[in-house]
C-alpha positions, 0 to 999 in steps of 0.5 A: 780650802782651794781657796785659801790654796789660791790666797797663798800662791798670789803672793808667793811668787816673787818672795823667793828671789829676795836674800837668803834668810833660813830664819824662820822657815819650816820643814814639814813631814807629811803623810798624804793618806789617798789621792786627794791629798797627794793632789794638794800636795801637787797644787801647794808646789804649783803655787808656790816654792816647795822645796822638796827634800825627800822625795827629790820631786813632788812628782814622786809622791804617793799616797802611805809615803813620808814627804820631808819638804821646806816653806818659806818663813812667811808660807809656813802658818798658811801651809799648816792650817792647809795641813790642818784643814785637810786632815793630813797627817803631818810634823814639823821636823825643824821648826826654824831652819836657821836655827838648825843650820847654825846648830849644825856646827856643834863639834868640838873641834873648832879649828880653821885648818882641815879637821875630820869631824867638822864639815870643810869648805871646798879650799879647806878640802883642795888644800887638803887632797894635796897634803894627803897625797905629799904625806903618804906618798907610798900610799896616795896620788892625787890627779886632775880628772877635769874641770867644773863649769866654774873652772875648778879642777877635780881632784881625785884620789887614788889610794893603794900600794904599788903593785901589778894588775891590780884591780880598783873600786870607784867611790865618789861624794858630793853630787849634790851640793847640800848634802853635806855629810857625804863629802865627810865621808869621803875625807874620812875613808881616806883618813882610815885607810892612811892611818889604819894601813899596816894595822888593821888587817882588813884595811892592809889588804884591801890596799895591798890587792886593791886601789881605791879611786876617790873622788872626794867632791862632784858638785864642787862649784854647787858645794862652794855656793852651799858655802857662800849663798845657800846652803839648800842649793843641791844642783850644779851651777851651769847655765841653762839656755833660755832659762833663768833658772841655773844648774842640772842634778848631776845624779840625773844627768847619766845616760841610764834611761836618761830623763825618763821616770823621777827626772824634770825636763824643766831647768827649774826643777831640783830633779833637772836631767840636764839638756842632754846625757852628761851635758855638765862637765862633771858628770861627764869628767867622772864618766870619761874616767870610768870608760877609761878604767873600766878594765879595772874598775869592779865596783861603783860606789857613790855616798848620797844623804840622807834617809839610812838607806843601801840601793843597787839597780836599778832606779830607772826601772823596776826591773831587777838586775841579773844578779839581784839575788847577790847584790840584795845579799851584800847589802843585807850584810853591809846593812847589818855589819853597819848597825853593828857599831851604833844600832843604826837602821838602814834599809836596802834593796833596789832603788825603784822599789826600795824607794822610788824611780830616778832615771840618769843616776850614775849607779845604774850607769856605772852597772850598766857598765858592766861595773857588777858592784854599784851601790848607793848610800843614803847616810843619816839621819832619817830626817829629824835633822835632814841635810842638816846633820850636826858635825858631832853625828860626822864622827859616827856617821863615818865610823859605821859607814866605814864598816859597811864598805870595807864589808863591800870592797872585802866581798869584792875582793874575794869576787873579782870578775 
């Protein structure tokens, strides 16, 4: 078998810089059952380009855990007869990924203009943040709270009536470019909270006694090249010193046990932490405004896919937070509250246990804060579509989401601190 291992990684490595074709690729999901599988798993990354969708990093494997990841087109016969003669238990959860991606865009709703249940590129999302704030101006504001590595300007949202004192929830979409369905979301919750203002109850009073800071994209310049060049991209585009590998994962570049477990030194890796707490002028363009409305702020949440998943503090340790017992019930809540709707099964509790260790995310910098609310979603699917979600999923996707956090900023609300 090893091999065979060696046979494949010769003549791999030049064969991810030609062009950009999904056509044929695979996505596997395995379950290495013991060490010795885990290590075949290590020494197939090492050999060639594995593109790890769940866990973020062949690192992060153990043994009894599901591992979702991508091959190149020519690697995949040669990855599943390793499969094969190795005894793993494995799948093929999408069979030819260009397939899936141009499946993605199965809505009904086929308009060039900016439309709620089909994904938007960024100039369809800007030119849209722009109308909303003009169309409800009682209602909604648009600011600049800094600028991409590329030069874009971050529009943030904030949505509330006018009122004295008020206190406010942060929600952010988009850190990693891929992920498609988060930004969804964010369009989404704006849109309920405009059009459902002085007719659903809830609704009215979160934003008669609260303001709601939205952030509809981080990653813009990484989401633009989902567009354009790669739709796998998942970091920012900022040039790394002394390497050729471009970008950092923003959701590791937070100083909350920076580059500790669950995060690369490598510039290459998916999970880099970047050359320094909030080396990228996202990262640090969101914290600069969070220190500077920290009097405010009492809750931190940040939309993420996929898995179905709610996660609190902390990622980069093991260690619980002092109000683990109320965030844990929260999320029993929110989780049940969200399941009522379409039957749909999140899982929840701290994220190093619930899942694995992620050192840098801006959750657990955000509670560190002493923001007492921070919570992250992991929107669908559980991987059978990944982060290729078709738009027909982006209507109930958001609906039940949607139901989760209005549970979330209610409870805050009666909560405050």
């Amino acid at each position: 078998m090893w091999a065979l291992l060696v046979l494949i990684g010769a003549a791999s490595v030049s064969a991810h810089l030609q062009d950009l074709s999904f056509d044929g690729q695979k996505v596997f999901r395995v379950l290495p059952q013991n060490d010795e599988q885990v290590e075949i798993l290590n020494f197939l990354a090492s050999i060639m380009e594995v593109d790890f969708w769940q866990p973020d990093s062949v690192t992060l494997v153990r043994p009894k855990m599901q591992v979702d990841f991508r091959v190149e087109a020519e690697k995949s016969f040669e990855v599943e007869d390793l499969l094969k003669e190795s005894g793993m238990e494995y799948q093929v959860l999408i069979d030819n990924l260009q397939a899936a991606m141009d499946a993605q865009f199965d809505s009904k709703a086929r308009t060039a203009s900016h439309s709620y249940e089909k994904y938007n590129n960024w100039d369809t999302i800007a030119a849209w943040t722009a109308d909303i704030a003009a169309q409800n101006p009682d209602l909604v504001s648009r600011s600049v709270i800094g600028e991409t590595y590329e030069g874009r300007p971050m529009y943030l949202l904030k949505m509330g009536k006018s009122g004295p004192n008020k206190k406010a929830i942060f929600m952010d979409c988009g850190f990693h470019a891929r992920e498609w369905i988060s930004p969804a979301f964010c369009q989404w919750f704006v849109k309920e909270a405009v059009e459902t203002y002085g007719k659903d109850t809830v609704m009215t009073t979160l934003l008669d006694k609260l303001d709601f800071y939205v952030l509809p994209v981080v990653n813009i310049d990484g989401y633009v090249y989902t567009w354009t060049n790669d739709r796998m991209w998942r970091k920012t585009r900022s040039k790394n010193a002394g390497s050729i590998c471009i970008g950092t994962d923003p959701n590791r570049n937070f100083d909350a046990g920076w580059c500790t477990l669950g995060a690369s030194k490598s510039p290459c890796a998916s999970t880099y932490c970047g050359s320094a707490p909030e080396s990228e002028k996202e990262t640090k363009a969101l914290a600069d405004f969070i220190r500077g409305h920290l009097s405010t702020i009492k809750a931190y949440l940040t939309i993420h896919s996929y898995s179905q998943l709610l996660l609190f503090p902390y990622s980069y340790t093991y260690d619980l937070p002092p109000n683990y017992e109320e965030l844990n019930s929260i999320a029993r809540t929110a989780s049940k509250e969200l399941a009522s709707l379409h039957n749909t099964k999140y899982t929840y509790g701290p994220g190093a246990k619930t899942i694995y260790p992620a050192a840098g995310g801006s959750d657990d910098w955000a509670y560190d804060q002493g923001i007492k609310y921070a919570f992250t979603f992991e929107l669908r699917d559980t991987g059978r579509h990944g982060f290729l979600l078709p738009e027909s999923q982006i209507k109930p996707t958001c609906e039940e989401t949607l139901l989760a956090v209005k549970y979330i900023a209610n409870y805050v609300l009666e909560h405050l601190y």
